[in-house]
C-alpha positions as CSV (number, residue, x, y, z in Angstrom):
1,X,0.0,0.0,0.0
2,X,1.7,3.3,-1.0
3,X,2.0,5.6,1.6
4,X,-0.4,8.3,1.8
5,X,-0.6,11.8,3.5
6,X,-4.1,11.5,5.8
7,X,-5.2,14.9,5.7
8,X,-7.8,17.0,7.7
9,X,-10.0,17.4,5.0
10,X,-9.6,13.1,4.3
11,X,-10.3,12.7,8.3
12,X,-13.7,14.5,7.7
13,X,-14.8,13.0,4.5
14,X,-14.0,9.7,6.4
15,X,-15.8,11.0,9.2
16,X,-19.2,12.2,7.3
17,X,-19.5,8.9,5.3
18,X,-19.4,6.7,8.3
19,X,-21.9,8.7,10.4
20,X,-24.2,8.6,7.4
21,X,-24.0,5.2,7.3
22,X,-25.1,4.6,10.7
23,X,-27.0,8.3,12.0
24,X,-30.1,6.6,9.8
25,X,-30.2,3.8,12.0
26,X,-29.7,5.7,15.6
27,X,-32.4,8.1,14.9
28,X,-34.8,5.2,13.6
29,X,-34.4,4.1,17.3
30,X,-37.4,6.5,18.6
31,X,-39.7,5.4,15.9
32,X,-39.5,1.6,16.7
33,X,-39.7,1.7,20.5
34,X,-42.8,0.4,20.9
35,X,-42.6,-2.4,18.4
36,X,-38.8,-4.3,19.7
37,X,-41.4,-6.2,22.2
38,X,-42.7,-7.6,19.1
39,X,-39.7,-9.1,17.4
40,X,-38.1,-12.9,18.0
41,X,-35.0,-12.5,20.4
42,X,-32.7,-14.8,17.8
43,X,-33.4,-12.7,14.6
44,X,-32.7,-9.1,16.9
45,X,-29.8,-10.3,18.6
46,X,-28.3,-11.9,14.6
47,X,-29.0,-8.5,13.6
48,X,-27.2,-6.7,16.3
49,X,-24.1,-8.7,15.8
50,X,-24.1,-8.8,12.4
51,X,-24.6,-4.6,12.3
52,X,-22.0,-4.4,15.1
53,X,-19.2,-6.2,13.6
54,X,-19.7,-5.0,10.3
55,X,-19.4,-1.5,11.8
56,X,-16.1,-2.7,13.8
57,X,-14.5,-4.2,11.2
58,X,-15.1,-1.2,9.0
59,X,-13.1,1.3,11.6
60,X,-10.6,-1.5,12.1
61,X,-10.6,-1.3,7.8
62,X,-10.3,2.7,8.4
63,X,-7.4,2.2,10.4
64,X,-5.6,0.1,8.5
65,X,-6.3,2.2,5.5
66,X,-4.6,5.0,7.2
67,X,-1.7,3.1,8.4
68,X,-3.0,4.2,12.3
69,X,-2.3,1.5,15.1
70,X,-5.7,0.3,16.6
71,X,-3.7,1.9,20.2
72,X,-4.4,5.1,18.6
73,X,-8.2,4.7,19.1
74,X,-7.2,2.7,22.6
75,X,-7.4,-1.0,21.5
76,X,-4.6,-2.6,23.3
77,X,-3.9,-4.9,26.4
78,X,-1.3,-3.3,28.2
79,X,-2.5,-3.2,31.8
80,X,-5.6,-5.3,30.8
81,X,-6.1,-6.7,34.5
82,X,-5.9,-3.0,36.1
83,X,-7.9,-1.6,33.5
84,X,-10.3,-4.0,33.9
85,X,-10.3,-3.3,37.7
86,X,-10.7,0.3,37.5
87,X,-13.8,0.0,35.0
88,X,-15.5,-2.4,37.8
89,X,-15.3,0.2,40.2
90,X,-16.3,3.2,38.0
91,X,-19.4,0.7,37.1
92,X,-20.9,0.4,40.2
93,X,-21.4,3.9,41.4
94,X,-22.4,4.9,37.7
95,X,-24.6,2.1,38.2
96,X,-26.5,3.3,41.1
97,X,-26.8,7.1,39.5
98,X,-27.9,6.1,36.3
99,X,-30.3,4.2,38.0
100,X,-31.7,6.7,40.5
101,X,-31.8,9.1,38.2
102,X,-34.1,6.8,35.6
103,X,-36.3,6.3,38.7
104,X,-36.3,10.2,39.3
105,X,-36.7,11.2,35.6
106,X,-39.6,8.5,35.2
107,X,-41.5,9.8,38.4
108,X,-41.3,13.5,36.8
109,X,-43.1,12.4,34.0
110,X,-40.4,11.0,31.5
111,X,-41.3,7.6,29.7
112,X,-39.4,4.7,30.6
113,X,-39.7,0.9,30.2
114,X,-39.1,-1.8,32.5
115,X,-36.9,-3.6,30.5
116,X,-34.1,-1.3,28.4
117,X,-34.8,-4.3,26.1
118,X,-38.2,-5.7,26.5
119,X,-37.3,-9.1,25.0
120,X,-38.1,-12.5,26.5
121,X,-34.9,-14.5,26.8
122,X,-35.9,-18.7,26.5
123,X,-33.6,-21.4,27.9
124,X,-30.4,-21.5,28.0
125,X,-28.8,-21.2,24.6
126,X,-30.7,-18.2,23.9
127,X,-29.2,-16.7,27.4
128,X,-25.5,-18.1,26.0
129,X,-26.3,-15.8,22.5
130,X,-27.8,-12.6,24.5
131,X,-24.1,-12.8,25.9
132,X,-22.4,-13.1,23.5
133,X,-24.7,-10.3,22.0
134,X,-23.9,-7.7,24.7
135,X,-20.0,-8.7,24.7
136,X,-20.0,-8.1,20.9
137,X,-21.7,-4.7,21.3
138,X,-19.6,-3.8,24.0
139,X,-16.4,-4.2,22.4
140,X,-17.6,-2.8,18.7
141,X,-20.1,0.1,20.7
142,X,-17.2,1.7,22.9
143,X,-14.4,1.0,19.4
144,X,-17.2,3.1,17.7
145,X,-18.3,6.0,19.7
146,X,-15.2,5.9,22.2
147,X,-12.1,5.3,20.2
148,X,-12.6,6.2,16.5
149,X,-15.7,8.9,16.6
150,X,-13.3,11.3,19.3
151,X,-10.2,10.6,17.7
152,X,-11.8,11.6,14.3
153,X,-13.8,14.5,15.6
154,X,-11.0,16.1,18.0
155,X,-8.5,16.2,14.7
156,X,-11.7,17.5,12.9
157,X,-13.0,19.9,15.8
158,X,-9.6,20.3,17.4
159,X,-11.3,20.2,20.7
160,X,-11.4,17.2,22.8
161,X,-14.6,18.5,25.1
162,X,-16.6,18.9,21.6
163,X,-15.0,15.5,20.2
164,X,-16.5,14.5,23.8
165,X,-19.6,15.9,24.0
166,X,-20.1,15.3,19.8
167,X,-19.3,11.3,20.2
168,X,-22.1,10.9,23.9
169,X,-24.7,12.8,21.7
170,X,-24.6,10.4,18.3
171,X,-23.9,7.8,21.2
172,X,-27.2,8.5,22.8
173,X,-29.3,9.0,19.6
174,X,-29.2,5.1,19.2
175,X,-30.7,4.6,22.4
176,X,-34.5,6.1,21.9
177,X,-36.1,3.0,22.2
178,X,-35.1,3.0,25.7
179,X,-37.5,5.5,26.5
180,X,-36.5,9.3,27.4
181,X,-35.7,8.6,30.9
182,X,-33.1,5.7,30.3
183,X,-32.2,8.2,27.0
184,X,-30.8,11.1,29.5
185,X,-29.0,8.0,32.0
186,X,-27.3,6.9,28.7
187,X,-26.0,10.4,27.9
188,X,-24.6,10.5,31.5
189,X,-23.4,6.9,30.9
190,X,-21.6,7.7,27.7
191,X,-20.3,10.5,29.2
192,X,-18.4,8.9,32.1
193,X,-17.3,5.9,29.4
194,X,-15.8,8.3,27.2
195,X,-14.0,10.5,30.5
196,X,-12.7,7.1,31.6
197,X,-11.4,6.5,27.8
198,X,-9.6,10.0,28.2
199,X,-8.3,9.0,31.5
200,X,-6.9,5.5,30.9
201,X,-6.0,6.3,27.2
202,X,-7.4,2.6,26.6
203,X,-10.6,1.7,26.0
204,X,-10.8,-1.9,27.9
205,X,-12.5,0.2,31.4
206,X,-15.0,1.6,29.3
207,X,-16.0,-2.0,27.3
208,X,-15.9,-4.1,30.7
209,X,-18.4,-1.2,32.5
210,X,-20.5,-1.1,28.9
211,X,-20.5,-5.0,29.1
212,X,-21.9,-4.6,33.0
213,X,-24.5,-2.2,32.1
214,X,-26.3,-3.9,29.6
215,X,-25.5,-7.5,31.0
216,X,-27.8,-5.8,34.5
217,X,-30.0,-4.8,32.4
218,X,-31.1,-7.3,29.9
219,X,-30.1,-10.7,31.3
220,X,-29.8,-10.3,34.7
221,X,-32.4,-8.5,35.4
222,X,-34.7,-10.8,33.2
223,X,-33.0,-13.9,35.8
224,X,-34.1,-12.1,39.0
225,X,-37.7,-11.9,37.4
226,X,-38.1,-15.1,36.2
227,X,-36.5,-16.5,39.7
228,X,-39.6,-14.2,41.7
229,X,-42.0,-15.1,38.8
């Protein structure tokens, strides 16, 4: 591959063709909320994978293309077990705020559903793929919006805090099916995954506490209900 000067104005094209591949998608998210409940848990969570590491695979491409290590979007191992470690503690007082402030918003009038993902899960193969589902969107989600949407829209912006603030918002757009309560918790989510990204410089924190988040909220939480039902 012949070596190739990666401009600004390159970085941006780059930029506005990959959020117009997926912005359709994220703002689709509001119009379908009340119809997810409707559709079969294997052909939702096929999709999401499928979407998910097409998407990864296409920044990995990106990179590759531009000759950028994947460290430079903070894929890498180095300190994986402290990393990990940190992102467990961040988790669980994010945890607890995003939650009471679902609980707040909803009493105040915002919607919100009982389920993030109001999908029954059935036995126990089905539990092994919504697993496998929310580890694959976990890693892809936080190589997405974390790593390669800030490092393209601080060179683009040269500001990190709009890079920051730029990446939570298209973040959070995907989400409207969650209802507009869980909606505002994942803006405040995305927003301490993407400080924590800053922080650490690596983006293993943020996947682990992404990973925790929607593994509380779609499998375990379906566990506990099924174990009092």
């Amino acid at each position: 591959m012949e070596n190739q000067t990666f401009t600004r104005k390159g970085k941006l094209l780059e930029l506005l063709v990959f959020l117009f591949l997926i912005l359709p998608a994220l703002v689709s998210s509001f119009f379908i909320a009340g119809h997810i409940a409707g559709i079969g848990f294997l052909f939702l969570a096929g999709s999401v994978i499928l979407r998910d590491l097409s998407l990864l695979f296409l920044v990995l491409f990106f990179l590759w293309r531009n000759r950028e290590h994947p460290a430079a979007i903070g894929l890498t191992t180095r300190g994986l077990w402290a990393e990990a470690n940190i992102g467990l503690w961040v988790f669980i007082p994010l945890f607890l705020l995003t939650s009471a402030l679902v609980g707040y918003l909803h009493k105040a009038g915002l919607s919100a559903p009982p389920s993030p993902l109001p999908l029954k899960i059935n036995g126990t193969a089905q539990l092994l793929l919504a697993v496998l589902m929310i580890a694959i969107v976990a890693v892809a989600e936080e190589t997405i919006f974390r790593g390669y949407l800030i490092l393209r829209l601080r060179e683009v912006t040269s500001s990190p805090a709009a890079a920051v603030v730029l990446s939570t918002l298209i973040f959070t757009v995907g989400h409207g099916y969650e209802g507009l309560a869980r909606v505002a918790a994942v803006f405040v989510v995305g927003l301490a995954y993407a400080l924590v990204y800053l922080w650490r410089k690596s983006l293993i924190a943020p996947i682990l506490m992404h990973f925790l988040q929607d593994f509380s909220g779609i499998v375990l939480l379906q566990l506990i209900k099924q174990h009092h039902g």
